[in-house]
PDB file of the backbone (N, CA, C, O) and the ligand in Angstrom, with CONECT records:
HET     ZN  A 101       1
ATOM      1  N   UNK A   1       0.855  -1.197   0.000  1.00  0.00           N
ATOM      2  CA  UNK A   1       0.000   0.000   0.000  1.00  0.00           C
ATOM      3  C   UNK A   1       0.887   1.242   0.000  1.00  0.00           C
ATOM      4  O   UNK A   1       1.944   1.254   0.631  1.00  0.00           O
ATOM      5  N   UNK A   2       0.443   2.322  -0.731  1.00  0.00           N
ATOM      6  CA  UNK A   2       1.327   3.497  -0.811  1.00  0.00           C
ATOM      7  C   UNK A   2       1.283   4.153   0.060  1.00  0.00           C
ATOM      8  O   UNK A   2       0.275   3.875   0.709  1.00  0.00           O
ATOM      9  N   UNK A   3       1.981   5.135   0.607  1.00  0.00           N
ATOM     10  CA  UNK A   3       1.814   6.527   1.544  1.00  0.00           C
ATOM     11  C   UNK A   3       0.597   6.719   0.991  1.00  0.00           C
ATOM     12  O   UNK A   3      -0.320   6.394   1.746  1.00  0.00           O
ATOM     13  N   UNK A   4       0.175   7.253  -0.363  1.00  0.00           N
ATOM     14  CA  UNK A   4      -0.641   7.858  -0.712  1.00  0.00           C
ATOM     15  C   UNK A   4      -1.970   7.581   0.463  1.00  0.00           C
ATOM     16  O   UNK A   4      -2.570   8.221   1.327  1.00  0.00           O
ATOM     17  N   UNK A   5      -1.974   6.159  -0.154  1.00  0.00           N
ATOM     18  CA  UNK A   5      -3.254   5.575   0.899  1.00  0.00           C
ATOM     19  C   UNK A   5      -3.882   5.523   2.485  1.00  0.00           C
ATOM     20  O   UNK A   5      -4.880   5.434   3.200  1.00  0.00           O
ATOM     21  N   UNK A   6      -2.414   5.658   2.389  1.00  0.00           N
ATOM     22  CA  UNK A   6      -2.282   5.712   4.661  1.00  0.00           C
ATOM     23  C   UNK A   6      -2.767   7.331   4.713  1.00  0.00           C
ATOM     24  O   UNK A   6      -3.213   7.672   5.809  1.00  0.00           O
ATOM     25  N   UNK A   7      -2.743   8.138   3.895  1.00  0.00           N
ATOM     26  CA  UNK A   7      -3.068   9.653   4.671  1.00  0.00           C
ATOM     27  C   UNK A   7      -4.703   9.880   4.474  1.00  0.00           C
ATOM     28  O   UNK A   7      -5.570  10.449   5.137  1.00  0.00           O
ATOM     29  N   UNK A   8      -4.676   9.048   3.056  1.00  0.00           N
ATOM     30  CA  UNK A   8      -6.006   9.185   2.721  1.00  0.00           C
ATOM     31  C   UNK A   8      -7.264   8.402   4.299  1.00  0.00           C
ATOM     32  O   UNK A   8      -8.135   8.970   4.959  1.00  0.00           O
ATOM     33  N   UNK A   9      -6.795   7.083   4.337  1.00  0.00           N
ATOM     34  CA  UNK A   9      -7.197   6.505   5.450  1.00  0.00           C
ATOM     35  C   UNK A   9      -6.764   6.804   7.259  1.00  0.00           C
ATOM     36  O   UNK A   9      -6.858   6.043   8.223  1.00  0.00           O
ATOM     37  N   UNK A  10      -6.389   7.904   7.184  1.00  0.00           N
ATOM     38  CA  UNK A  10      -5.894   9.298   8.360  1.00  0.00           C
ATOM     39  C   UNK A  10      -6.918  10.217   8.416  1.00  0.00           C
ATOM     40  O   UNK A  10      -7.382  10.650   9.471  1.00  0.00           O
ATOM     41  N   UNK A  11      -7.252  10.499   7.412  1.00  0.00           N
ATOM     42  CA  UNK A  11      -8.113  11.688   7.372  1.00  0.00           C
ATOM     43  C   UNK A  11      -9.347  11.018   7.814  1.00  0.00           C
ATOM     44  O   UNK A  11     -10.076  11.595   8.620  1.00  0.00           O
ATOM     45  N   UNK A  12      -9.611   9.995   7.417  1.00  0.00           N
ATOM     46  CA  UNK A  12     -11.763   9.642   7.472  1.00  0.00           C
ATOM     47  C   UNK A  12     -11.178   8.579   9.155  1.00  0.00           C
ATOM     48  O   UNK A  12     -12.030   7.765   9.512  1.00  0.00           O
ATOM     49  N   UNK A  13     -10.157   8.614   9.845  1.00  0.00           N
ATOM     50  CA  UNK A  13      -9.772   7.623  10.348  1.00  0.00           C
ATOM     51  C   UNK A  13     -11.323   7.949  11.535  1.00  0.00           C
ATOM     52  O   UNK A  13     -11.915   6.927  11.883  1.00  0.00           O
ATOM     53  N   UNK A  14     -11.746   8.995  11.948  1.00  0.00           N
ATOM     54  CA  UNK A  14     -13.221   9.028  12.991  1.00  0.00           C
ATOM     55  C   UNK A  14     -14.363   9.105  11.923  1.00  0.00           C
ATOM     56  O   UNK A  14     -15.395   9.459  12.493  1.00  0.00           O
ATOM     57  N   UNK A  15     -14.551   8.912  10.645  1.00  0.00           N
ATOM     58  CA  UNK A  15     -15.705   9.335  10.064  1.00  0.00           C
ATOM     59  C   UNK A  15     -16.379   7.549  10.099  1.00  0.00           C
ATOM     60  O   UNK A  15     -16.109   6.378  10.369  1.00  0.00           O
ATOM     61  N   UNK A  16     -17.404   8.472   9.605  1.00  0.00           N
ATOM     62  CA  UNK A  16     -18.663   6.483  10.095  1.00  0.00           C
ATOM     63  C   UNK A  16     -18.934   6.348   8.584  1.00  0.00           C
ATOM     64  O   UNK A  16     -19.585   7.213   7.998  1.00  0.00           O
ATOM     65  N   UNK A  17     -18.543   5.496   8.084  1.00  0.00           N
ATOM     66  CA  UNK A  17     -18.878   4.786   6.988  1.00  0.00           C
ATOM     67  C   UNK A  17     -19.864   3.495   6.618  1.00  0.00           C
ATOM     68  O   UNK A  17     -19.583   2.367   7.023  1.00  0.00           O
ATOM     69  N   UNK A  18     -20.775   3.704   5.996  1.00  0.00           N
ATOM     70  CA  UNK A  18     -21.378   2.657   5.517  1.00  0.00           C
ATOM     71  C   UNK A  18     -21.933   2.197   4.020  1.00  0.00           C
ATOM     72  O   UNK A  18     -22.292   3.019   3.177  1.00  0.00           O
ATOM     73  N   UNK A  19     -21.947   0.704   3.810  1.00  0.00           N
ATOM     74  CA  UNK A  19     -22.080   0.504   2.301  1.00  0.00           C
ATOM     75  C   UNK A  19     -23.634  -0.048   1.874  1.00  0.00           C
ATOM     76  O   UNK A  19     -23.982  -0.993   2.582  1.00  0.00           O
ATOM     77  N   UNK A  20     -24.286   0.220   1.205  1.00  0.00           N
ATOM     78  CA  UNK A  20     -25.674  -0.519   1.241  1.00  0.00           C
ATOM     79  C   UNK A  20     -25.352  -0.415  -0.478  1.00  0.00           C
ATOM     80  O   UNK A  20     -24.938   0.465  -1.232  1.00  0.00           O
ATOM     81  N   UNK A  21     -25.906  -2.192  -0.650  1.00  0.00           N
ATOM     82  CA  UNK A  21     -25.955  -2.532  -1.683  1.00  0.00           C
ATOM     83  C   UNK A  21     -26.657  -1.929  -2.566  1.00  0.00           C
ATOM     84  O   UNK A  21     -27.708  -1.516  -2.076  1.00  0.00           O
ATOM     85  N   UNK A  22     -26.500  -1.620  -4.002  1.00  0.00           N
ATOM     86  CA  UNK A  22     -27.274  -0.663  -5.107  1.00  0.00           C
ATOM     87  C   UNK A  22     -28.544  -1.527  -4.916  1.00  0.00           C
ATOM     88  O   UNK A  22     -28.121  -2.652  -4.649  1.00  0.00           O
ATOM     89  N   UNK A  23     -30.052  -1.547  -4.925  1.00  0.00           N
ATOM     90  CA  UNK A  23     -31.241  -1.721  -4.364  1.00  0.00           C
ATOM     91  C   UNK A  23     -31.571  -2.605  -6.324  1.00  0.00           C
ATOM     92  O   UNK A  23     -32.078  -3.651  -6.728  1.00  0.00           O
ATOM     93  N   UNK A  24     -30.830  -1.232  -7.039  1.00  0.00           N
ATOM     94  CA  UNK A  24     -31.358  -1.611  -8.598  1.00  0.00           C
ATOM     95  C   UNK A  24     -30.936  -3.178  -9.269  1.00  0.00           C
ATOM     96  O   UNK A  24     -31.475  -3.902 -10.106  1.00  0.00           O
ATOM     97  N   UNK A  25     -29.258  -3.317  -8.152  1.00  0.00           N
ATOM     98  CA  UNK A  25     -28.407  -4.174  -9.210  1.00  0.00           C
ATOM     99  C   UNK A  25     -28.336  -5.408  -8.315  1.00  0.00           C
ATOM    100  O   UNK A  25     -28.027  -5.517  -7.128  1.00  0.00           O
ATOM    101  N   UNK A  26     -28.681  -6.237  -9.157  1.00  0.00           N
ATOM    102  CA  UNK A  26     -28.758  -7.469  -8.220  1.00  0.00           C
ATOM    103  C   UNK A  26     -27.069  -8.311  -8.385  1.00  0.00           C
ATOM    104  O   UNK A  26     -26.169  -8.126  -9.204  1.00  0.00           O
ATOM    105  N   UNK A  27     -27.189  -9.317  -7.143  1.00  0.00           N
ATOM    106  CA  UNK A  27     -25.754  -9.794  -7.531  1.00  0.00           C
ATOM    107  C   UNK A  27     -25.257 -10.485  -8.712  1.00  0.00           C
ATOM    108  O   UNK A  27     -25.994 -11.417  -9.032  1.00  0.00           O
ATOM    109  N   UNK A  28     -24.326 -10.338  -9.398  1.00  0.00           N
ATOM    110  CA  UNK A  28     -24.258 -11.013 -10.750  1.00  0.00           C
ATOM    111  C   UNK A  28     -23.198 -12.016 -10.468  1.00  0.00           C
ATOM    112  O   UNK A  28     -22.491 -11.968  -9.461  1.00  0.00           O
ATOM    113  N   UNK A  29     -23.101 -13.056 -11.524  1.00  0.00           N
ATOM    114  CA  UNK A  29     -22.875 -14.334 -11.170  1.00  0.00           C
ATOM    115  C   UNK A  29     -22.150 -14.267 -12.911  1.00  0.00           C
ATOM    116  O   UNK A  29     -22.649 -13.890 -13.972  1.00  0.00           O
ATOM    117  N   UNK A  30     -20.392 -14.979 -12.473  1.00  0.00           N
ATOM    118  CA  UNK A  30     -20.119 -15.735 -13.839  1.00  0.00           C
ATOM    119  C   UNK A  30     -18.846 -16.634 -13.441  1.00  0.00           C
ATOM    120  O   UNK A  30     -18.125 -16.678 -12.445  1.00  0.00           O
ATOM    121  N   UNK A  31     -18.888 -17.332 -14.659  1.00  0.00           N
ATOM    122  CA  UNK A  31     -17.836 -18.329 -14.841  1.00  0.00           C
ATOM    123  C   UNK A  31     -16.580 -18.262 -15.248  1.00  0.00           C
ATOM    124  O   UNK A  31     -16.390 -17.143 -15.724  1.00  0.00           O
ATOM    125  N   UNK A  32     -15.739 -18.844 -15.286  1.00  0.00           N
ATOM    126  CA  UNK A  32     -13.892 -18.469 -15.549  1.00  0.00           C
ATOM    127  C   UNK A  32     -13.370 -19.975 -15.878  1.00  0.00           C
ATOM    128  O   UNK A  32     -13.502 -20.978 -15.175  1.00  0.00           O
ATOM    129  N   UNK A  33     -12.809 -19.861 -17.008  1.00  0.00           N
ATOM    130  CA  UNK A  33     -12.133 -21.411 -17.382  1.00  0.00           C
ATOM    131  C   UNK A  33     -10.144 -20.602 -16.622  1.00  0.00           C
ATOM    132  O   UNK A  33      -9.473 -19.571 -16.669  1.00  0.00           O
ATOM    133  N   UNK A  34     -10.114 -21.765 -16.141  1.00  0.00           N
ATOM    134  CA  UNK A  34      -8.619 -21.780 -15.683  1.00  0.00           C
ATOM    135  C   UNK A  34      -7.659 -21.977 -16.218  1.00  0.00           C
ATOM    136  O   UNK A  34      -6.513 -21.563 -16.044  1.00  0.00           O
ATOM    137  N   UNK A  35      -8.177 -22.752 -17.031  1.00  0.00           N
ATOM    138  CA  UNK A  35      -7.222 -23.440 -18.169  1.00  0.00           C
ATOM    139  C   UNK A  35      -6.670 -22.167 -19.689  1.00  0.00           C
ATOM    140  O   UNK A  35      -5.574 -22.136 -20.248  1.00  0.00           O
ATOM    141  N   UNK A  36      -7.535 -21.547 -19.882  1.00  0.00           N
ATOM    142  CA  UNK A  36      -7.614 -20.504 -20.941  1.00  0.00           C
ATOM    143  C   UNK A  36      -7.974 -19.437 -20.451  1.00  0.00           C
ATOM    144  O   UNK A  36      -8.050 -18.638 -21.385  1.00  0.00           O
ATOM    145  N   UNK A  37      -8.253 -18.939 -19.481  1.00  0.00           N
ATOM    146  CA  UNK A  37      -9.192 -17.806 -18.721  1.00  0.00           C
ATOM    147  C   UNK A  37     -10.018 -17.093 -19.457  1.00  0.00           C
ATOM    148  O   UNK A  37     -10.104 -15.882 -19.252  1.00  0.00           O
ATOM    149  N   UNK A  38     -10.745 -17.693 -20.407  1.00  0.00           N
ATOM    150  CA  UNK A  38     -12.333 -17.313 -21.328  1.00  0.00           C
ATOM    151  C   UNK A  38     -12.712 -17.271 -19.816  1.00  0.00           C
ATOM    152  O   UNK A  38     -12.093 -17.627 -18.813  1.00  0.00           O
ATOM    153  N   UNK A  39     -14.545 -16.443 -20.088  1.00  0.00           N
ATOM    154  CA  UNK A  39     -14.953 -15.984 -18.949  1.00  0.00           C
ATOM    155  C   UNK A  39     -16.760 -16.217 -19.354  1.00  0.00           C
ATOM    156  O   UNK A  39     -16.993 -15.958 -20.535  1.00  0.00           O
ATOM    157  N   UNK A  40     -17.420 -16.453 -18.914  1.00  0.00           N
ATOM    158  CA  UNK A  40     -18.388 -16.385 -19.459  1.00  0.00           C
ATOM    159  C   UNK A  40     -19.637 -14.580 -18.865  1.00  0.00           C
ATOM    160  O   UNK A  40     -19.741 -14.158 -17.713  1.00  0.00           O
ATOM    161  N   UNK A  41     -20.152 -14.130 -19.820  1.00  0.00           N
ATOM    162  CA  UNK A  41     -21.060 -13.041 -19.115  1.00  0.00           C
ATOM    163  C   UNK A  41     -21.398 -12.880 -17.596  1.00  0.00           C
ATOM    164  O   UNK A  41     -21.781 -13.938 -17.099  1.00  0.00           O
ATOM    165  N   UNK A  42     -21.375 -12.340 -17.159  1.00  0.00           N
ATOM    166  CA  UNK A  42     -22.155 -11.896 -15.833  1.00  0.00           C
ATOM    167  C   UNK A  42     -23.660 -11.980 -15.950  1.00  0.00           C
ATOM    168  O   UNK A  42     -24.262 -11.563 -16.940  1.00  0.00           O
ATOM    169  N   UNK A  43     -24.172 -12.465 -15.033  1.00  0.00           N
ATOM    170  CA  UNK A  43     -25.333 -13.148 -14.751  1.00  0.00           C
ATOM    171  C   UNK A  43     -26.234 -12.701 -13.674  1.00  0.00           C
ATOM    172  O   UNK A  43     -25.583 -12.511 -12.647  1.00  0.00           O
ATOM    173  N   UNK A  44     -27.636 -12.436 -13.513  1.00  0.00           N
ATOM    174  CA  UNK A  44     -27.661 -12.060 -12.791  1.00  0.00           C
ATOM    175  C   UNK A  44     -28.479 -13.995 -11.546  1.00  0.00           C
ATOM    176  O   UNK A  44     -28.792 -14.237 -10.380  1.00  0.00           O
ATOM    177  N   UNK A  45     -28.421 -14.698 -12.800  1.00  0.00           N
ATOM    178  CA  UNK A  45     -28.728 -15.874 -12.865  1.00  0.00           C
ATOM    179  C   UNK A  45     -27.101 -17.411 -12.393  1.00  0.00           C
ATOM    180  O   UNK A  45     -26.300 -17.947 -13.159  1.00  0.00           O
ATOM    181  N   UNK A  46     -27.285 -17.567 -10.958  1.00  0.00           N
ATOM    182  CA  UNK A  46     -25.664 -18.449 -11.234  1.00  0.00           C
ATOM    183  C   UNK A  46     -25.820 -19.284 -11.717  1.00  0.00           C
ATOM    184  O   UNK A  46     -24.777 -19.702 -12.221  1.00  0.00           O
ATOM    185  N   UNK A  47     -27.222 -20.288 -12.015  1.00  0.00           N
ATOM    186  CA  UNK A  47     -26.754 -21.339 -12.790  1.00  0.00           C
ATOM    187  C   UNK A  47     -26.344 -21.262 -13.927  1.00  0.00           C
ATOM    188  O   UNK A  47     -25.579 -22.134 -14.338  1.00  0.00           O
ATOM    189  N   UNK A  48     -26.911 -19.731 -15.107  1.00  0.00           N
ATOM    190  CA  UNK A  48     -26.257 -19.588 -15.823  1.00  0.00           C
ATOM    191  C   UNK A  48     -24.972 -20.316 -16.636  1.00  0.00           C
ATOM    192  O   UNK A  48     -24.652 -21.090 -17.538  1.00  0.00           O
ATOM    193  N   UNK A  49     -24.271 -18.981 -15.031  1.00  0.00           N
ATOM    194  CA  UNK A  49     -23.056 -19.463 -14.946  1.00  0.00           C
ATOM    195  C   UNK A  49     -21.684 -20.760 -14.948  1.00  0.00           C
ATOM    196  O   UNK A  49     -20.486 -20.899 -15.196  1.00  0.00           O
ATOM    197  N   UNK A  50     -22.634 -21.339 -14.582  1.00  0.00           N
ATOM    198  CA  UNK A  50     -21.976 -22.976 -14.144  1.00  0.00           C
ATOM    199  C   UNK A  50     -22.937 -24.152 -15.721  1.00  0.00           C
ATOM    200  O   UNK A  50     -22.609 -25.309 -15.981  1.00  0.00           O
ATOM    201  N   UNK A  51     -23.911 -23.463 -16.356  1.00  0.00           N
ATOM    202  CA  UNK A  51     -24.005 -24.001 -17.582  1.00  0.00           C
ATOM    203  C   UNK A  51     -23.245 -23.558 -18.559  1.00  0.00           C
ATOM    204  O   UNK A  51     -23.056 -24.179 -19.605  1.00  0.00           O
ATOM    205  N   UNK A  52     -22.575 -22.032 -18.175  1.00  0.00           N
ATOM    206  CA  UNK A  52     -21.645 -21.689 -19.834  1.00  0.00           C
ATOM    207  C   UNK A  52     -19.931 -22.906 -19.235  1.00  0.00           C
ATOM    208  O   UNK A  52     -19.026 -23.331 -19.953  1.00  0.00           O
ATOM    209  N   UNK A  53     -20.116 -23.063 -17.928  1.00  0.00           N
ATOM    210  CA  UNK A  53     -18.448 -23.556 -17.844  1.00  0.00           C
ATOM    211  C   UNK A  53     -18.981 -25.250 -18.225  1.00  0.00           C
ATOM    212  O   UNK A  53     -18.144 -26.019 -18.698  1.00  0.00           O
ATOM    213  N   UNK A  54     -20.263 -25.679 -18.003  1.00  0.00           N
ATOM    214  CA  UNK A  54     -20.282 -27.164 -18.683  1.00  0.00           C
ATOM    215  C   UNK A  54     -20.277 -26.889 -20.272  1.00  0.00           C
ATOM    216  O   UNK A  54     -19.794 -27.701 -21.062  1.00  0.00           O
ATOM    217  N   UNK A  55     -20.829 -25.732 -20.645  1.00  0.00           N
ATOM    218  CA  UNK A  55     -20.604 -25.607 -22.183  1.00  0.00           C
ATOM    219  C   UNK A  55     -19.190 -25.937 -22.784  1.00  0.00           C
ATOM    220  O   UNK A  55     -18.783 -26.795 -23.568  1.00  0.00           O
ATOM    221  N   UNK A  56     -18.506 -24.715 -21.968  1.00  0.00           N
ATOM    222  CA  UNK A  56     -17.063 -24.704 -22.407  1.00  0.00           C
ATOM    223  C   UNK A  56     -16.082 -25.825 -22.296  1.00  0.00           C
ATOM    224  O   UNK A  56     -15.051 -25.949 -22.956  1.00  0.00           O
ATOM    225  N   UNK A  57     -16.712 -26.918 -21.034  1.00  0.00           N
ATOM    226  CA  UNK A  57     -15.742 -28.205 -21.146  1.00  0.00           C
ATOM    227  C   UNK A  57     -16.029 -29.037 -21.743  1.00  0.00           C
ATOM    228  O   UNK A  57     -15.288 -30.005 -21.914  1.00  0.00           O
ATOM    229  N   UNK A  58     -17.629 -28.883 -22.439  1.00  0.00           N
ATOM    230  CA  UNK A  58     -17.879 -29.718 -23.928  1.00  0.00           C
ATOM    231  C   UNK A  58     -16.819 -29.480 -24.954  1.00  0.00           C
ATOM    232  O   UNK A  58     -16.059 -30.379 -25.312  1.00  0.00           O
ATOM    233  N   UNK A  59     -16.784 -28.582 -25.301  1.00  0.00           N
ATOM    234  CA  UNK A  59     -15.969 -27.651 -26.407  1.00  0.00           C
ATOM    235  C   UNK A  59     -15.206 -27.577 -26.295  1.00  0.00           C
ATOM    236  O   UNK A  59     -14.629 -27.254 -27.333  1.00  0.00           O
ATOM    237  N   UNK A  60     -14.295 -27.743 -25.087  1.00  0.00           N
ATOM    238  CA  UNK A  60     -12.770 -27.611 -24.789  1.00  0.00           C
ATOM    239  C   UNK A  60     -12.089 -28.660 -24.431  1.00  0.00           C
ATOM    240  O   UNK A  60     -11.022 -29.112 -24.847  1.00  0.00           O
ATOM    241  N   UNK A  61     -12.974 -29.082 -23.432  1.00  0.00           N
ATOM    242  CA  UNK A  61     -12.349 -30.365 -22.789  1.00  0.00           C
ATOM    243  C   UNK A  61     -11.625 -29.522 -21.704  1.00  0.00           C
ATOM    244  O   UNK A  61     -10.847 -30.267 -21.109  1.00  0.00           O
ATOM    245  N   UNK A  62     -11.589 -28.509 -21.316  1.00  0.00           N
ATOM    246  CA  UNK A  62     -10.862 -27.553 -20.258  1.00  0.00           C
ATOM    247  C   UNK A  62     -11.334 -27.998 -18.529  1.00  0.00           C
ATOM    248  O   UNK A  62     -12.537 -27.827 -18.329  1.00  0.00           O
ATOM    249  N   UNK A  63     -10.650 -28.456 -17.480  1.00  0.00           N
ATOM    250  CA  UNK A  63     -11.333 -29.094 -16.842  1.00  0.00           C
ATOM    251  C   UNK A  63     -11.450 -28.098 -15.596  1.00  0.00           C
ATOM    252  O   UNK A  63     -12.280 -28.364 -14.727  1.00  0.00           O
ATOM    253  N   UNK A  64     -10.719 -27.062 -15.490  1.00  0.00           N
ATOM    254  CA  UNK A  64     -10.835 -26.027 -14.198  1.00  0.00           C
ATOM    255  C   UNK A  64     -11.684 -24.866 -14.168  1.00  0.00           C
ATOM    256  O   UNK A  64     -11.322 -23.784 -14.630  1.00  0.00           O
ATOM    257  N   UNK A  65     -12.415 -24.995 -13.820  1.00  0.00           N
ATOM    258  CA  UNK A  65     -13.002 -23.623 -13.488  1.00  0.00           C
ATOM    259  C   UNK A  65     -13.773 -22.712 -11.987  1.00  0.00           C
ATOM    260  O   UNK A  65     -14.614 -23.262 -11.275  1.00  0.00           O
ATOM    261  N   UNK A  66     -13.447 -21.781 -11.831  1.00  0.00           N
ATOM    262  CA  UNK A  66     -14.249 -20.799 -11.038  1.00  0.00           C
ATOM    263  C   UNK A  66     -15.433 -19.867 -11.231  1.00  0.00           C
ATOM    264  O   UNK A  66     -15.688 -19.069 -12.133  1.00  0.00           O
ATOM    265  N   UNK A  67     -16.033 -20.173 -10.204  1.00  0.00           N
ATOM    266  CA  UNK A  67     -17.834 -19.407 -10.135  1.00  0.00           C
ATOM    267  C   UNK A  67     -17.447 -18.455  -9.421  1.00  0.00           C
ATOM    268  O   UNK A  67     -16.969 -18.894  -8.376  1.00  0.00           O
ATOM    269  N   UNK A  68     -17.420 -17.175  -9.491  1.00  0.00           N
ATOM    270  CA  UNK A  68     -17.228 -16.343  -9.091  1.00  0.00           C
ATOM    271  C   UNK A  68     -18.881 -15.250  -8.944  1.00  0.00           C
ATOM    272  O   UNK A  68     -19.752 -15.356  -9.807  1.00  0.00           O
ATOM    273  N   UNK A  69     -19.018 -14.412  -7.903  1.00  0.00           N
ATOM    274  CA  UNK A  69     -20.191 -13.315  -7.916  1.00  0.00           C
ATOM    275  C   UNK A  69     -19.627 -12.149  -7.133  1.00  0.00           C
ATOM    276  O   UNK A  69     -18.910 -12.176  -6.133  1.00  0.00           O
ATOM    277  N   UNK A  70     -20.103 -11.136  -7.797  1.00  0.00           N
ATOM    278  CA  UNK A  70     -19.961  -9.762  -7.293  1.00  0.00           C
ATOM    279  C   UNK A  70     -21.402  -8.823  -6.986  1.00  0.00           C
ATOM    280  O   UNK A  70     -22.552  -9.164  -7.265  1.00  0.00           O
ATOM    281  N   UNK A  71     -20.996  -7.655  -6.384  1.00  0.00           N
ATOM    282  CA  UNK A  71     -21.776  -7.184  -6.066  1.00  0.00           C
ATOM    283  C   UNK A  71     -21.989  -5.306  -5.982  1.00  0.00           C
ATOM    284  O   UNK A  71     -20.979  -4.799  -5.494  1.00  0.00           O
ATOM    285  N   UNK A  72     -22.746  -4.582  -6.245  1.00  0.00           N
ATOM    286  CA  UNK A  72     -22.527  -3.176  -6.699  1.00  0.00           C
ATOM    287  C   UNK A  72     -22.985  -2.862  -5.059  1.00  0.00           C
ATOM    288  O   UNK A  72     -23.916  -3.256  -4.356  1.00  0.00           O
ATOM    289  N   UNK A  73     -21.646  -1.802  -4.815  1.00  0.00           N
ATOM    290  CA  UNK A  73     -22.481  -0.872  -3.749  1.00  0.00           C
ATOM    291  C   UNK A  73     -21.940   0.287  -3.229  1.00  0.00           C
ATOM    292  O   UNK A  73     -20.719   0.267  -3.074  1.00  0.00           O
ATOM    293  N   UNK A  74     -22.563   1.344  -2.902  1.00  0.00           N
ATOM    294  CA  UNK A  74     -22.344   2.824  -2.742  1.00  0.00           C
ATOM    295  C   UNK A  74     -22.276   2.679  -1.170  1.00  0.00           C
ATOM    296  O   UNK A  74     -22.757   1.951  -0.302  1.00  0.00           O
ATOM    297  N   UNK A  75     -21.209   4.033  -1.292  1.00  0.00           N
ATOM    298  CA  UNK A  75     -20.848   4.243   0.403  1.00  0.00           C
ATOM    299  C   UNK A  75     -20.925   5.490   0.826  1.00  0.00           C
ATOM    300  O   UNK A  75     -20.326   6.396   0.246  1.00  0.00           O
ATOM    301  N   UNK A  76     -21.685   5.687   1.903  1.00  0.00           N
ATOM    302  CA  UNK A  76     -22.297   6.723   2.201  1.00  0.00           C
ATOM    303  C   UNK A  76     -21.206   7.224   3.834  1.00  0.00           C
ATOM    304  O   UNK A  76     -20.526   6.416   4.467  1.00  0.00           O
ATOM    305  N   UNK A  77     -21.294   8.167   4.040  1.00  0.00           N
ATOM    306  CA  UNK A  77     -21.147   9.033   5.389  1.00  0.00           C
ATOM    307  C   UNK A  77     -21.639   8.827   6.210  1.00  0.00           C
ATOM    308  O   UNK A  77     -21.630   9.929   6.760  1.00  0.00           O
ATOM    309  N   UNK A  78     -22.111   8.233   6.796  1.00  0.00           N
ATOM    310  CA  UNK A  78     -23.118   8.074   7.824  1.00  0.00           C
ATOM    311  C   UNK A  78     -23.324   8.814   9.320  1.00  0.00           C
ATOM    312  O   UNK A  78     -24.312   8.661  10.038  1.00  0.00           O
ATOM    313  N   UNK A  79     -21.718   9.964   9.725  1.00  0.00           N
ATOM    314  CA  UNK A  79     -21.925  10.903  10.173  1.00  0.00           C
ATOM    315  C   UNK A  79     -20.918  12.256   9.751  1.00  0.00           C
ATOM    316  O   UNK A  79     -20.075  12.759  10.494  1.00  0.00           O
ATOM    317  N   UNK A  80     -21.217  12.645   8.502  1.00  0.00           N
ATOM    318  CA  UNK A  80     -20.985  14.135   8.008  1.00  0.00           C
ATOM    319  C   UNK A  80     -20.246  15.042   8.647  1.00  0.00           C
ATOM    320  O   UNK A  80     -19.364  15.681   8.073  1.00  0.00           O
ATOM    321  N   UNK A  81     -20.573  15.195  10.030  1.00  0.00           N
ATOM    322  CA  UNK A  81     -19.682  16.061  10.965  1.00  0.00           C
ATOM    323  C   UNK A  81     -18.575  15.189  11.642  1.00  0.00           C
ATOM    324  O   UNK A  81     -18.136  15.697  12.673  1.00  0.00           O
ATOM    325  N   UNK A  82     -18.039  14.012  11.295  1.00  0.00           N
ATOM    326  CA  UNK A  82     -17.072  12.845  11.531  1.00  0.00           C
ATOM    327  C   UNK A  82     -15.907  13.970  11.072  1.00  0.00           C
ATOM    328  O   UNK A  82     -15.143  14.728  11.670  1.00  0.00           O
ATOM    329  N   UNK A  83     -16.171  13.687   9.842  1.00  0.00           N
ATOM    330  CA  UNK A  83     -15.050  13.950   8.427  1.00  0.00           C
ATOM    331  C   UNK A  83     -14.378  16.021   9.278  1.00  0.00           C
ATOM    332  O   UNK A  83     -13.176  16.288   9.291  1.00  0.00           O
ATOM    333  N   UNK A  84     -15.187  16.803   9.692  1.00  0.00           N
ATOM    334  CA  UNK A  84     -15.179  18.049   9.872  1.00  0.00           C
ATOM    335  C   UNK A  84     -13.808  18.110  10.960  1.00  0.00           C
ATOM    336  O   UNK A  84     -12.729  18.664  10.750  1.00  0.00           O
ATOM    337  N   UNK A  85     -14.340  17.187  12.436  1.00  0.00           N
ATOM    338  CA  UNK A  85     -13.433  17.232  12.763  1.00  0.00           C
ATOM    339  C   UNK A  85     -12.353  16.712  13.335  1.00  0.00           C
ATOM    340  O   UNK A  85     -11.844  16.877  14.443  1.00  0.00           O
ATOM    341  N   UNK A  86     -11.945  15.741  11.964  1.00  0.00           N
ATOM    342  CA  UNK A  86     -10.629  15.409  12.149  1.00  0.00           C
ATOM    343  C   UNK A  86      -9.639  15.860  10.728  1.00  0.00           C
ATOM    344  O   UNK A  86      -8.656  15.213  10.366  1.00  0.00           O
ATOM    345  N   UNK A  87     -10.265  17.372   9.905  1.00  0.00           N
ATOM    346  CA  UNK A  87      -9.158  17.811   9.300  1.00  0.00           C
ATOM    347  C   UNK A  87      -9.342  19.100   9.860  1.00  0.00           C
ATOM    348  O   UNK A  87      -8.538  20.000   9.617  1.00  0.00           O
TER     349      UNK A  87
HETATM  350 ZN    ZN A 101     -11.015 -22.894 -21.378  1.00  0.00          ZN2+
END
């Protein structure tokens, strides 16, 4: 981690932070061959996911893969006068 980062995480070091998931975006879901690292779409569906990696080991014969899911989310302040005074 850089300096950069340590001052940045100095400054909010009393502010209240919190993350609430985007309400719109649901978690998305995809697949990863190991062998070639093709990837299949993001999903908001996991079986999807785990049908494009049986696809791909039809077609490939590629035998590793990872299911991976992510997730969108915004981070809010949660007390405003935190941040005031500790610069
Ligand atoms: Zn592959």
């Amino acid at each position: 981690m850089s300096e950069g980062d340590e001052s940045v995480r100095r400054r909010y070091r009393f502010a209240e932070w919190a993350l609430t998931a985007v309400p719109t975006m649901a978690v998305r879901h995809f697949g990863k061959c190991l062998m070639c690292g093709q990837r299949s779409a993001d999903t908001a569906e996991p079986d999807e996911a785990q049908v494009w990696c049986l696809k791909h080991a039809g077609l490939t014969h590629h035998s590793g893969y990872e299911l991976s899911a992510f997730q969108y989310f915004n981070a809010t302040m949660t007390d405003p006068k935190a941040e005031q005074r500790v610069t």
